[in-house]
VMD Tcl script that draws the C-alpha trace (Angstrom):
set ca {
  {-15.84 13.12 11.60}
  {-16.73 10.60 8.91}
  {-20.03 8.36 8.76}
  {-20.21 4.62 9.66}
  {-21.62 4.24 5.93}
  {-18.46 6.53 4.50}
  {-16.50 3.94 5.82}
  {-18.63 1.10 5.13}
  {-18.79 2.30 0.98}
  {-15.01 2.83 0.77}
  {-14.27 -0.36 2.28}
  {-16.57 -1.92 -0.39}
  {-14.85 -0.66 -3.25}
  {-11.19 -1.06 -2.01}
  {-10.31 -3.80 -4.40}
  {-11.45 -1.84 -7.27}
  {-10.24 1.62 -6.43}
  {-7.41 1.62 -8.46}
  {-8.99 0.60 -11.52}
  {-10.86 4.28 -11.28}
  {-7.81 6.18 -10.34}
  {-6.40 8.83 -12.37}
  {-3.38 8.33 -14.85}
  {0.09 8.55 -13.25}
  {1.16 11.39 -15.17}
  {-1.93 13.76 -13.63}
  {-1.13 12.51 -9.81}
  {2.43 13.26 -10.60}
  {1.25 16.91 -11.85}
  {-0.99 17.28 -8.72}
  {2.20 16.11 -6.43}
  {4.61 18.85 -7.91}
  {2.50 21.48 -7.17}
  {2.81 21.25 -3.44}
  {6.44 21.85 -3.21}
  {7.38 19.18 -1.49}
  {11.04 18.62 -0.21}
  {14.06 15.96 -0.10}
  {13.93 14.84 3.84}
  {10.26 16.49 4.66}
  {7.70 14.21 6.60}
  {4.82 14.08 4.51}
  {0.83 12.86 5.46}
  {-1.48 11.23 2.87}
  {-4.80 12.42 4.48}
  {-7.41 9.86 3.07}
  {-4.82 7.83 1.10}
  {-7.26 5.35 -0.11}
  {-4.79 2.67 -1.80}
  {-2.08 4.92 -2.50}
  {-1.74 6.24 -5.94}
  {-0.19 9.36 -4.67}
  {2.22 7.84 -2.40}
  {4.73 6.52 -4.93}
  {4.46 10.54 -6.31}
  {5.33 11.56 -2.95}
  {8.57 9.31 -1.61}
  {9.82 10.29 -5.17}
  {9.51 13.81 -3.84}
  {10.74 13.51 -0.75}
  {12.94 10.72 -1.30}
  {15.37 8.18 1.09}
  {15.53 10.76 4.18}
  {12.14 11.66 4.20}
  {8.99 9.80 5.75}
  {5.48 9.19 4.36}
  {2.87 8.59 6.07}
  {-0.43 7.04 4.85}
  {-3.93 7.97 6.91}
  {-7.63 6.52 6.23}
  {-10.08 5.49 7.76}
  {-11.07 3.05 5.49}
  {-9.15 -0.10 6.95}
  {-9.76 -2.30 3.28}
  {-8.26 0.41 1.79}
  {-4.75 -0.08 3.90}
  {-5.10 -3.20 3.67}
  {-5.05 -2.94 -0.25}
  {-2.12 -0.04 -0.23}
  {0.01 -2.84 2.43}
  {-0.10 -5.67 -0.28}
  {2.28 -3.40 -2.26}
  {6.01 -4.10 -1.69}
  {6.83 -0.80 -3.59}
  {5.09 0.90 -0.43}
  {6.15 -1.07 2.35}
  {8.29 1.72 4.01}
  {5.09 3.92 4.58}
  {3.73 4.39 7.91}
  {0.23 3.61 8.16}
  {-2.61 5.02 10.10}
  {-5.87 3.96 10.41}
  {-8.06 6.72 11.89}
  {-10.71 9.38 11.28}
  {-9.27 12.75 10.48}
  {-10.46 14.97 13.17}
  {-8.59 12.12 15.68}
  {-5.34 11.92 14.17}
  {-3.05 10.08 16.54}
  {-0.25 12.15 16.05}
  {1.34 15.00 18.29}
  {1.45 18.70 17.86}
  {3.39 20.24 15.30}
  {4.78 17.00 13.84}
  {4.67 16.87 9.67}
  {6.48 19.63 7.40}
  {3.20 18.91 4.32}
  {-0.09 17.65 4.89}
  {-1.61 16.56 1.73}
  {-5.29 15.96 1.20}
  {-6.29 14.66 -2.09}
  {-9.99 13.56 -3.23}
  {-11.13 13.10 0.17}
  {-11.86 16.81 1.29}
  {-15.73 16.74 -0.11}
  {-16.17 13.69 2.50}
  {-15.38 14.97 5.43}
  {-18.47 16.70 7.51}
  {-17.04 18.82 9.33}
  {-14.77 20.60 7.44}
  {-13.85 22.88 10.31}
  {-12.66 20.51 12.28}
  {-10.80 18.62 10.00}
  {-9.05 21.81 8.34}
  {-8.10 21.98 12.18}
  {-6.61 18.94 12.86}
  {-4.39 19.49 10.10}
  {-3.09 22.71 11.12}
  {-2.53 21.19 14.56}
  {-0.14 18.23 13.05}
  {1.37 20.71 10.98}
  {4.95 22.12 12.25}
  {4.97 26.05 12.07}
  {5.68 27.13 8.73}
  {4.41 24.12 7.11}
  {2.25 23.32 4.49}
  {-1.27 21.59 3.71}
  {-2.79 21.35 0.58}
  {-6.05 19.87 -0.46}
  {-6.19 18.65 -3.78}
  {-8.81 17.30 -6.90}
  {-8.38 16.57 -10.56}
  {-11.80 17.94 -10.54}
  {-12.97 21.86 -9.70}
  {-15.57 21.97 -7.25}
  {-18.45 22.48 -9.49}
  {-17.58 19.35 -11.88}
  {-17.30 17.64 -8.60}
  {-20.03 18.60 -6.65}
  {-21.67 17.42 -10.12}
  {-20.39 13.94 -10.08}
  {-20.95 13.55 -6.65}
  {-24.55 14.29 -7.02}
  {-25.33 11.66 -9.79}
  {-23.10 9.10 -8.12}
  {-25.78 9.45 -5.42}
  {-26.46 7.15 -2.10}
  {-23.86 7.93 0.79}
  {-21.98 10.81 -1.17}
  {-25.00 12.42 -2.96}
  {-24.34 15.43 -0.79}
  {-20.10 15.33 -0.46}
  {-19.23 18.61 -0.94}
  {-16.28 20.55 -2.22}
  {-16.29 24.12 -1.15}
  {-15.96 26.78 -4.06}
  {-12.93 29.02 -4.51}
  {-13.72 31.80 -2.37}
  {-15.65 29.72 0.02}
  {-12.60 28.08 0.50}
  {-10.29 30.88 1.05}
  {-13.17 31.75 3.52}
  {-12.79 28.80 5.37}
  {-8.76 28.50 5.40}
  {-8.78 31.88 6.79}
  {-11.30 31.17 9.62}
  {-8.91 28.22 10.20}
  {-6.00 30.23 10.64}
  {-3.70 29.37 7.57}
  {-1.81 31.97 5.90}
  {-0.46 32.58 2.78}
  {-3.44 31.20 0.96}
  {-3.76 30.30 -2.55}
  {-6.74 28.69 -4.02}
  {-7.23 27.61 -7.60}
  {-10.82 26.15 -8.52}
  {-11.08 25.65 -12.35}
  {-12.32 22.37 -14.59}
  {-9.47 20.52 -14.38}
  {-7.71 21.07 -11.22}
  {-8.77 22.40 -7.43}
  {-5.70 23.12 -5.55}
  {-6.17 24.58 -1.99}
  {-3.09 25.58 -0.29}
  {-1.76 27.33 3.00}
  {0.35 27.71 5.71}
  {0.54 27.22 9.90}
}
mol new
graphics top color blue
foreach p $ca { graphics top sphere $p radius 0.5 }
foreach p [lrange $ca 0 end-1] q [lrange $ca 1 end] { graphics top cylinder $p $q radius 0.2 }
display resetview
């Protein structure tokens, strides 16, 4: 579960967070990593205003169905404005309530939003739950944990203390949440968390 004042800073900065975004070529690069499929049904976990989404329907393409999940209601509200994303499906809702059935998505992806949840547990999961056997979540940063445990620090107020697990403490933690096939890469520019239900 996410705080009242995690929700209440994103909100605030939803008109702006694209300006801080990273370049389209490095959220394409994150994207292709995963492995995503033509025809796959696909979650956004923590969307914000959806740089990654235009990444993903390219990945996925006409059959397949993106969906787009925050909590952050400004933030959808910014990502709706945009005609090139009007086909996503959007849900507004914490992550360890996702109002979605068992076994439902082939990937669930999770990019710069991990560090904020706090329980990590429980949100790891939530996305195994909404996962279809054999499918895939990754968790994804164009950061590795210690550069952004770092920036999270001297950003300071209401995600002083958002935390990205290390490598092996996040191996650690897949495990205990029941994910196979685990791979976990945690190095300056890239933290890529992956496994499968």
């Amino acid at each position: 579960m996410t705080s009242i004042q995690h929700r209440q800073y994103f909100n605030e900065r939803a008109e702006s967070w694209d300006r801080t975004s990273a370049g389209s070529e490095r959220l394409s690069e994150v994207v292709s990593r995963c492995g995503l499929q033509s025809g796959q049904r696909v979650i956004d976990i923590g969307c914000g205003t959806g740089t990654l989404i235009p990444h993903i329907k390219n990945c996925v393409g006409k059959e397949g169905t993106v969906y787009a999940l925050d909590f952050a209601e400004e933030m959808l509200r910014v990502l709706k404005t945009d005609t090139e994303l009007s086909s996503v499906i959007l849900i507004c809702a914490d992550i360890v309530k996702i109002p979605v059935c068992d076994h439902f998505f082939d990937h669930v992806l999770c990019f710069a939003t991990f560090p904020h949840f706090n329980d990590k547990r429980a949100a790891l999961s939530e996305m195994r739950r909404i996962l279809k056997t054999g499918g895939k979540m990754t968790i994804a940063h164009l950061m590795g944990s210690r550069e952004m445990n770092q920036f999270h620090g001297r950003a300071g107020g209401v995600v002083q203390h958002d935390y990205l697990p290390h490598g092996e403490e996040m191996k650690e933690l897949l495990r205990r949440s029941h994910f196979s096939e685990i791979n976990v890469v945690d190095e300056p520019n890239l933290y890529l968390a992956q496994g499968v239900k």
